[in-house]
SERO-4910 file (N, C-alpha, C, O; in steps of 0.05 Angstrom, whole numbers):
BEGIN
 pado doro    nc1    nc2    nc3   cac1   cac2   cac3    cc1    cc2    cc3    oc1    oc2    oc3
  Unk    A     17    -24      0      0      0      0     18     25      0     42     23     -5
  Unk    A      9     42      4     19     79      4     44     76     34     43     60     53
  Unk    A     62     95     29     81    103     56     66    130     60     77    148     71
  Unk    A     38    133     50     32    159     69      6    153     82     -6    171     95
  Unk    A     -1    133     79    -30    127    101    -15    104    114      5     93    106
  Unk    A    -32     96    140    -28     73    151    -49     45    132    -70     47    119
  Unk    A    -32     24    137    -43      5    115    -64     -6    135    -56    -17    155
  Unk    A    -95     -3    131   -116    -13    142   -131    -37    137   -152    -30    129
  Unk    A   -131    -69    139   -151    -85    142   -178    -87    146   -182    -87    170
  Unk    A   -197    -89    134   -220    -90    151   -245   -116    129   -257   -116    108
  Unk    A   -239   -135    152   -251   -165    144   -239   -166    126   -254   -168    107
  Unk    A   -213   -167    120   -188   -185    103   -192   -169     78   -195   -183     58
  Unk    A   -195   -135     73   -198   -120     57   -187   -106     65   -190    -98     88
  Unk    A   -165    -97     42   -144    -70     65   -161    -36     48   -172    -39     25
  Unk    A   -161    -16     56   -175     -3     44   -153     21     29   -131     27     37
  Unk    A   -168     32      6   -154     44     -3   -127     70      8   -122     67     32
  Unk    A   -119     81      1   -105    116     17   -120    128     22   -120    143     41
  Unk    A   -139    126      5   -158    147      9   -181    144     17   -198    161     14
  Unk    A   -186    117     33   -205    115     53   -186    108     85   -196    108    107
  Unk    A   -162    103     80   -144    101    107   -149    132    112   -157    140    133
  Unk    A   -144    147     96   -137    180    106   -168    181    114   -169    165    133
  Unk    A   -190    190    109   -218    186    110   -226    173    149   -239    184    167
  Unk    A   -212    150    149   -215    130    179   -194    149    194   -203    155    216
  Unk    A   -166    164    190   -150    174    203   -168    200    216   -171    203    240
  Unk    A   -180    219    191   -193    243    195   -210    236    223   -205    244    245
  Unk    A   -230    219    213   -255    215    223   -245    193    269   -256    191    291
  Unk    A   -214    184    254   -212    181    293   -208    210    302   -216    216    324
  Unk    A   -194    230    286   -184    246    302   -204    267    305   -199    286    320
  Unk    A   -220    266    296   -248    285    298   -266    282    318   -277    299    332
  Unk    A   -268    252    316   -280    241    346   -268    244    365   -283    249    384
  Unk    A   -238    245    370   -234    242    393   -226    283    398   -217    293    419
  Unk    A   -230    294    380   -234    326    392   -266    329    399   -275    340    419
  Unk    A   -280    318    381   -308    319    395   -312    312    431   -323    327    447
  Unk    A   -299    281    437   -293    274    459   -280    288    476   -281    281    500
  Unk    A   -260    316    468   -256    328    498   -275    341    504   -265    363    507
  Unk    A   -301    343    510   -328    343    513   -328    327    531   -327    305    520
  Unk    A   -329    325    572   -335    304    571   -367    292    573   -372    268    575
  Unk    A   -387    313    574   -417    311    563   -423    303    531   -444    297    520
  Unk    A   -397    306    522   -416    294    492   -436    275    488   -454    272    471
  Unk    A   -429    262    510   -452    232    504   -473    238    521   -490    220    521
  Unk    A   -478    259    537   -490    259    560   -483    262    580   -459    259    586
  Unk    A   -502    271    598   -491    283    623   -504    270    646   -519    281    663
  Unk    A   -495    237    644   -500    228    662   -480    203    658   -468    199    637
  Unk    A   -479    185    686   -463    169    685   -452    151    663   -428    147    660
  Unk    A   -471    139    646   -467    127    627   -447    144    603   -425    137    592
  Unk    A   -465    168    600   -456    184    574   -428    190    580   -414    189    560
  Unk    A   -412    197    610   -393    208    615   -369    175    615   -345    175    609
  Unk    A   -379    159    621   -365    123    616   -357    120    590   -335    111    584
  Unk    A   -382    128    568   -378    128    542   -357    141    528   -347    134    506
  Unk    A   -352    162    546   -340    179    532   -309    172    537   -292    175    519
  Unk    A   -301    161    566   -276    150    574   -268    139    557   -246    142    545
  Unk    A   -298    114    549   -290     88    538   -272     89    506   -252     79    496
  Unk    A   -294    104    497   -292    119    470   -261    137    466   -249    138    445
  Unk    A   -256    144    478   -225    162    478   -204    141    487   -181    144    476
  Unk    A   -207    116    507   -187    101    506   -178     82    478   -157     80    465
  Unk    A   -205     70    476   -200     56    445   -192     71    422   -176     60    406
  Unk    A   -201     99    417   -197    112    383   -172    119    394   -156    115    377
  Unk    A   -158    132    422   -128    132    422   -114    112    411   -101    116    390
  Unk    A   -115     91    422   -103     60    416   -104     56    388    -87     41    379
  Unk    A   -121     65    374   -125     62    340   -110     78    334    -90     68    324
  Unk    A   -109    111    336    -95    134    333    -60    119    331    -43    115    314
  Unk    A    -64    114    356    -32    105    359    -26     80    341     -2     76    337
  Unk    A    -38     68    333    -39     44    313    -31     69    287     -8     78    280
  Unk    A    -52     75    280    -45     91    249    -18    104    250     -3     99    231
  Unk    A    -11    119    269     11    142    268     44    129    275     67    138    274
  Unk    A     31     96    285     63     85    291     81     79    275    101     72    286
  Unk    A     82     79    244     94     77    225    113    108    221    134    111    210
  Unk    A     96    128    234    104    154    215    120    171    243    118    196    242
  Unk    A    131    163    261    144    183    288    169    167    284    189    171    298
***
């Protein structure tokens, strides 16, 4: 694949550059949406969600970007 996207799998389909860049945009968007910590709501659940949600798209984040530091 490309040395400028991260090479993405999904169900044994790797996706194009230009849908890796597209999945890159769209973690890092979420997770600025997520410093909100009411985005999901402002109650216990919504504020869990939102932990939950920022630990995993980091862990992805850091997946995509570990080729390129």
């Amino acid at each position: 694949m490309s040395h400028n996207e991260a090479d993405v799998a999904v169900n044994g389909a790797y996706l194009t550059e230009a849908q890796s860049m597209a999945l890159r945009v769209a973690v890092g968007h979420m997770l600025m949406d997520l410093q909100d910590p009411l985005h999901l709501g402002d109650d216990e659940h919504g504020r869990f969600m939102v932990k939950a949600y920022k630990a995993r798209l980091e862990e992805v984040q850091e997946l995509i970007f570990r080729g390129f530091k």
